[in-house]
C-alpha positions in Angstrom: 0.0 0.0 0.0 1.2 3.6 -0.9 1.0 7.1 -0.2 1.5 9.7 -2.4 3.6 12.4 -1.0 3.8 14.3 -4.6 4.0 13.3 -8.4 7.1 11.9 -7.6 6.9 10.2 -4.6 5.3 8.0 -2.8 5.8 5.6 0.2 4.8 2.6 1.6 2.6 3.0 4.1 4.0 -0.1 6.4 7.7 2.2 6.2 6.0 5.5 8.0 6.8 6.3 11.2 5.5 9.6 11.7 3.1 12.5 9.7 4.2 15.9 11.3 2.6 19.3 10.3 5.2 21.9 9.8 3.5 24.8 11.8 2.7 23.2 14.6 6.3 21.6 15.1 8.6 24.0 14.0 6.6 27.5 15.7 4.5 26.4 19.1 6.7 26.2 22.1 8.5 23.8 23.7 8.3 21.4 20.7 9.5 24.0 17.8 13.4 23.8 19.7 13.6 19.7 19.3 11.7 19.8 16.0 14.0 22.3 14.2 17.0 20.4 15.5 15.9 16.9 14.5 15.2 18.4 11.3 18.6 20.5 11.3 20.5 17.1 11.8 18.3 14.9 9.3 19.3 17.5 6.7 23.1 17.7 8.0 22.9 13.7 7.7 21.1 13.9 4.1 18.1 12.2 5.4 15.6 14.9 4.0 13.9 15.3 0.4 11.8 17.9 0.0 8.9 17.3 -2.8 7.1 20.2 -2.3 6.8 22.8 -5.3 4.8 25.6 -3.3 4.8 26.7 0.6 5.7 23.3 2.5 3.1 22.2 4.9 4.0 19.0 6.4 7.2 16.2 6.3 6.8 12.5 7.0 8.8 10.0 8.6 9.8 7.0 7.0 12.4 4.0 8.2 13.3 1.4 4.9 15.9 -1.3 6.0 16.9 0.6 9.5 17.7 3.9 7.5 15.5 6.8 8.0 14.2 9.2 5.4 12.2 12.5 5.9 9.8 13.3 3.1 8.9 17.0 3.4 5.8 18.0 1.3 2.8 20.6 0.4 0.4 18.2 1.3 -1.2 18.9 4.9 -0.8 16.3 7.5 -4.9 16.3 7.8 -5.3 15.6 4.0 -2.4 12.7 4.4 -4.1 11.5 7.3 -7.2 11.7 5.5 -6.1 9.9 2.4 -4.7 6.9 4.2 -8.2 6.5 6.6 -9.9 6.6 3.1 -7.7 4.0 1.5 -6.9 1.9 4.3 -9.4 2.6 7.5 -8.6 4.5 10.6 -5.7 4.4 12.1 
């Protein structure tokens, strides 16, 4: 089963760890410090790939074979959420 993060991408669902929106994470307080620095080091260790063409809303989690990727993408975590409970049931 997959999710599409953008035309280009998309992830099976069994490898996502985690659906984050960006706003929330990155701006309220205290969880905007450890977001921004998990991200910072992701990026540092070339664990991010950024499919979003416009503002980026959201980034997803993903662990393939003990590696971890971070998908970041325009797609609001409610409408990824959404899309999976649609396709696959609640969660």
């Amino acid at each position: 089963m997959y999710l599409y993060l953008s035309a280009e991408k998309a992830v099976k669902t069994d490898e996502i760890i985690g659906i984050f929106d960006l706003d929330t994470t990155t701006v309220a307080k205290p969880d905007a410090a450890i977001t921004n620095d998990y991200l910072s080091k992701a990026s540092k260790a070339g664990e991010i790939e950024d499919y979003s063409t416009d503002l980026p809303k959201s980034f997803v989690v993903c662990e393939k074979d003990g590696k971890q990727k971070v998908y970041i993408t325009q797609i609001s975590s409610a409408t990824i959420l959404k899309r999976i409970e649609e396709k696959y049931g609640r969660m």
